[in-house]
C-alpha positions as MATLAB code, in Angstrom:
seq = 'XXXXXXXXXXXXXXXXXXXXXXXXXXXXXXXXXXXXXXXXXXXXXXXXXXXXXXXXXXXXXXXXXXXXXXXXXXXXXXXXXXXXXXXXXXXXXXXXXXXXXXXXXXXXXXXXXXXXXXXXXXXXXXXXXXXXXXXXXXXXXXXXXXXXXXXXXXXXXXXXXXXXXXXXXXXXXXXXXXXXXXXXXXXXXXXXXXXXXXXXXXXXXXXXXXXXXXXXXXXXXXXXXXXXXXXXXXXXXXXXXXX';
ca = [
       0.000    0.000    0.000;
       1.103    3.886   -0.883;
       1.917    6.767    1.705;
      -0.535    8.304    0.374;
      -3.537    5.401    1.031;
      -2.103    4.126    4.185;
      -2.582    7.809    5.796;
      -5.661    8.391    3.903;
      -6.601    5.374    5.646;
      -6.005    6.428    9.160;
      -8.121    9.570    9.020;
     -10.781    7.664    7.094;
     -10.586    5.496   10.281;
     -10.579    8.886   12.508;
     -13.580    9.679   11.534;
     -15.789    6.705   11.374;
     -14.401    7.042   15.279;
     -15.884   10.331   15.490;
     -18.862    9.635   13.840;
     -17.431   11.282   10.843;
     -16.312   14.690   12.312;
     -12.637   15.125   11.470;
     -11.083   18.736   12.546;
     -10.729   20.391    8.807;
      -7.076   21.627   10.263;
      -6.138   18.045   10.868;
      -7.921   16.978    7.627;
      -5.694   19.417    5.294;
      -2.398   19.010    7.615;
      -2.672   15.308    6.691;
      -3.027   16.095    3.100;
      -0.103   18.687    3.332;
       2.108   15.965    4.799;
       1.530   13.370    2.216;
       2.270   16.000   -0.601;
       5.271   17.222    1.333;
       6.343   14.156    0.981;
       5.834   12.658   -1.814;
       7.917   15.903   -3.162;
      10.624   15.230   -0.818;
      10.539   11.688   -2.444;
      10.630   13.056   -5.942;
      13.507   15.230   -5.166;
      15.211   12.429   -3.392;
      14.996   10.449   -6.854;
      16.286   13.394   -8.312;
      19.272   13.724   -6.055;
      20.226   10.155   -6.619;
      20.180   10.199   -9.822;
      22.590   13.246   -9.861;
      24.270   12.296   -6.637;
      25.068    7.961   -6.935;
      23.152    5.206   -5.453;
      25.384    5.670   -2.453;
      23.964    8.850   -1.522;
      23.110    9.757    2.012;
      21.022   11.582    4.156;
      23.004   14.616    4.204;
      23.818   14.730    0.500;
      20.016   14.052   -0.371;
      18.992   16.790    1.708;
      21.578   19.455    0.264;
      20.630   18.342   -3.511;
      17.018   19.093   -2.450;
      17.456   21.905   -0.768;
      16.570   21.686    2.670;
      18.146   20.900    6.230;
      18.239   17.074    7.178;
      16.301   17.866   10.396;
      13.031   18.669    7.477;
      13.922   15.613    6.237;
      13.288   13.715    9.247;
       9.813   15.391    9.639;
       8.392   13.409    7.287;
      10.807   10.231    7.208;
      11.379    8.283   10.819;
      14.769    7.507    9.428;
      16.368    7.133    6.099;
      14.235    3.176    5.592;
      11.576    5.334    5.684;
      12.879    6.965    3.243;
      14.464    4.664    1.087;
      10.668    2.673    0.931;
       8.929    5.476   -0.250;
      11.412    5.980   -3.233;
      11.129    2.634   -3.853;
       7.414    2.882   -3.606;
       7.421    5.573   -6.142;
      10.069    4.288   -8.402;
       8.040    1.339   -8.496;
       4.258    2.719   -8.948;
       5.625    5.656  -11.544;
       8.305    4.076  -13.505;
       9.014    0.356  -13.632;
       5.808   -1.001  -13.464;
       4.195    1.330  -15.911;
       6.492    0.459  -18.159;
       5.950   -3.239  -17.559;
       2.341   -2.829  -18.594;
       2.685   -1.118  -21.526;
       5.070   -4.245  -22.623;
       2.437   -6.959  -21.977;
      -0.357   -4.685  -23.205;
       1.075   -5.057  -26.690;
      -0.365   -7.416  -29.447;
       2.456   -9.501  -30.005;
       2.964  -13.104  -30.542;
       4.148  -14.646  -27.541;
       7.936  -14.688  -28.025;
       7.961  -11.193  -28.352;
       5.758  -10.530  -25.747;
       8.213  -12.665  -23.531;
      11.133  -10.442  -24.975;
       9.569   -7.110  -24.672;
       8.372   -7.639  -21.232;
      11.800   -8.933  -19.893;
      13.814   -5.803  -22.063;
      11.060   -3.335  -20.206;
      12.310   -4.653  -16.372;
      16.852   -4.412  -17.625;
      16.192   -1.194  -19.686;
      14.254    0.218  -16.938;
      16.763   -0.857  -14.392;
      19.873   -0.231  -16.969;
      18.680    2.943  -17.379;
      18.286    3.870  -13.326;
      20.851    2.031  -12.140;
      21.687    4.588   -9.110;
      18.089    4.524   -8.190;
      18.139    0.940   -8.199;
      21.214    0.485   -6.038;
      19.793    2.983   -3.641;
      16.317    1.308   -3.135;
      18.346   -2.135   -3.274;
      21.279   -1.609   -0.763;
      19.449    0.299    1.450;
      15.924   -1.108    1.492;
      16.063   -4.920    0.753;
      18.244   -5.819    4.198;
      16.009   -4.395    6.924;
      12.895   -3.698    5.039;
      11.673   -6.696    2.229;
       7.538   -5.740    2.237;
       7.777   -3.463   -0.314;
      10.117   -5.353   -2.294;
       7.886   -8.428   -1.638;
       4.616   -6.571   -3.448;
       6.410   -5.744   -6.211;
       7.241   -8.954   -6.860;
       3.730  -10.317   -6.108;
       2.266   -7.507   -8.147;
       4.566   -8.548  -10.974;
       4.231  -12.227  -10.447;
       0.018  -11.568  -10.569;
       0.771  -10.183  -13.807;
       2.932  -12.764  -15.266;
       0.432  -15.314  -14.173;
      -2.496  -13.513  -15.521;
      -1.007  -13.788  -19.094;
       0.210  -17.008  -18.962;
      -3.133  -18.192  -17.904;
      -4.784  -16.381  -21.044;
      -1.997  -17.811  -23.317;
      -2.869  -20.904  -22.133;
      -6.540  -21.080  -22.639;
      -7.025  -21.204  -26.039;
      -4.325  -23.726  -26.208;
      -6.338  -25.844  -23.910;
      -3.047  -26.185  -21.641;
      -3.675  -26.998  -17.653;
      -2.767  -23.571  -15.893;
      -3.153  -25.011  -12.265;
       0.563  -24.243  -11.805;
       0.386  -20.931  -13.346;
       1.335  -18.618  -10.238;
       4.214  -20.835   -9.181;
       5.787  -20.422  -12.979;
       5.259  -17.069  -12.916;
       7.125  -16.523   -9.050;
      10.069  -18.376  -11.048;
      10.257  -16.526  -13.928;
      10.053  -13.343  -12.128;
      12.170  -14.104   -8.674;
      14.955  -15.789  -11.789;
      14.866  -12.630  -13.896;
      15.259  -10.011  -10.784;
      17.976  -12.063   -9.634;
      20.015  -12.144  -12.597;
      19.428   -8.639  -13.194;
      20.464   -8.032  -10.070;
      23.885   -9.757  -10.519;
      23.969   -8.079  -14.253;
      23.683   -4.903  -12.834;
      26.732   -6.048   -9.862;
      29.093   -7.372  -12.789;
      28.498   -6.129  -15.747;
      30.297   -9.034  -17.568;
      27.917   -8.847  -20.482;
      26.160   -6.299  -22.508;
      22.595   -5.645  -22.576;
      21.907   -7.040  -25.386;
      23.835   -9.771  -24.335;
      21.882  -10.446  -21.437;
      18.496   -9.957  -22.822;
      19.335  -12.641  -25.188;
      20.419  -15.419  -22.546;
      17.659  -14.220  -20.244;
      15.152  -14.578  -22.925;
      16.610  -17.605  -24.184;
      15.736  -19.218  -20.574;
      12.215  -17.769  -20.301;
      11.416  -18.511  -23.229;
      12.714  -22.404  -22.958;
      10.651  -22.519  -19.473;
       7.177  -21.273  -21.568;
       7.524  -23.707  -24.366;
       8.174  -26.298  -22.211;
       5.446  -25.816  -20.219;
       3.205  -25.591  -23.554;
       5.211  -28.529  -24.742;
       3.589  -30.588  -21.940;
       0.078  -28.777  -22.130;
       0.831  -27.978  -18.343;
       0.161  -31.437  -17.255;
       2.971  -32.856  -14.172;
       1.853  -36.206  -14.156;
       1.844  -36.434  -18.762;
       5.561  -34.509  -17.712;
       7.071  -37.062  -15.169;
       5.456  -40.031  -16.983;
       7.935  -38.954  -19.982;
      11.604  -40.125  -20.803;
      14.254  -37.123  -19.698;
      16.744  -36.970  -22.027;
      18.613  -33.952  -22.975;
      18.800  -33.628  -26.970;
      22.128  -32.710  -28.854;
      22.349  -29.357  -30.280;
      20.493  -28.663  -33.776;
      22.966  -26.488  -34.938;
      25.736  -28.978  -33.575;
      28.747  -29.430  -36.297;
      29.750  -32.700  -37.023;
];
């Protein structure tokens, strides 16, 4: 859940308490918080993006242009902090851009391409932002982190499962392929991102060629684990193998 909902929550909560009468003052103090912040958090971006993913408290505040101590009005400490930006990185930028990928009206192994290029270009192209929300988030502080990837997993799934359908293929295990394709792809990105050993094109085509293995497969076997384990295991030789 957002800032913004959780502490629209609370006062909605105040005043079914009250009966419904909320002091206006407190009513518009609220709503000056949660826009207070949610500019500190866009300036925060803005400072790590100018500043490094290693950026702290005091360099954040000087790139925005206010003390630390205003800082700390709004944020209980720099998780705070670091949640929200991930928050907002997440509900402005990556996962828009993740829609508008599986949106398309592709055939399937583009889909599959497009909407795997959308999550490294995305985090290629913010890599500060994504160290930042990373090394300072993910240690103390996974529930964010852990929506995301159920958000993203939900989605996954949901496409798979309408793939599927016309194909008559058994989607019972549709959520658990979809927590493996994403928690595989935000991993390796992850270690992309740490190593660089690769280019991006480089990577897109090795991380495609595994996702796109894993959905065939699946197809292959119309989704069905006992047709799967009743079959012979045997890995094939190379197509393009020389003699």
């Amino acid at each position: 859940m957002s800032t913004k909902s959780t502490v629209s929550a609370a006062v909605d909560a105040a005043s079914a308490r009250t009966g419904g009468r909320v002091d206006g003052r407190k009513r518009r103090w609220q709503q000056h918080k949660i826009d207070r912040r949610e500019e500190l958090v866009d300036g925060t971006l803005a400072a790590i993006r100018k500043r490094g993913g290693d950026a702290g408290m005091d360099e954040i505040a000087a790139e925005i242009g206010v003390s630390k101590t205003v800082l700390y009005r709004y944020f209980s400490d720099k998780q705070d902090l670091t949640r929200a930006t991930m928050e907002r990185f997440i509900e402005t930028t990556l996962m828009p851009r993740i829609y508008a990928a599986i949106s398309d009206d592709l055939d399937e192994y583009t889909l599959v391409r497009n909407t795997l290029a959308a999550y490294v270009h995305t985090v290629d192209a913010d890599t500060d932002v994504y160290r930042f929300i990373m090394g300072n988030g993910s240690s103390t502080d996974t529930s964010t982190l852990a929506d995301f990837e159920k958000l993203f997993a939900q989605v996954v799934s949901a496409v798979i499962v309408d793939k599927a359908y016309d194909r008559g293929v058994n989607t019972e295990g549709a959520m658990l392929w979809a927590y493996v394709l994403v928690g595989g792809v935000q991993l390796a990105t992850d270690w992309w991102i740490t190593n660089r050993t690769m280019s991006t094109e480089e990577m897109l085509d090795y991380l495609t060629m595994m996702a796109w293995s894993a959905v065939e497969g699946m197809m292959r076997t119309g989704g069905d684990r006992h047709w799967f384990n009743a079959q012979r295991h045997v890995l094939p030789d190379p197509e393009n193998k020389k003699p």
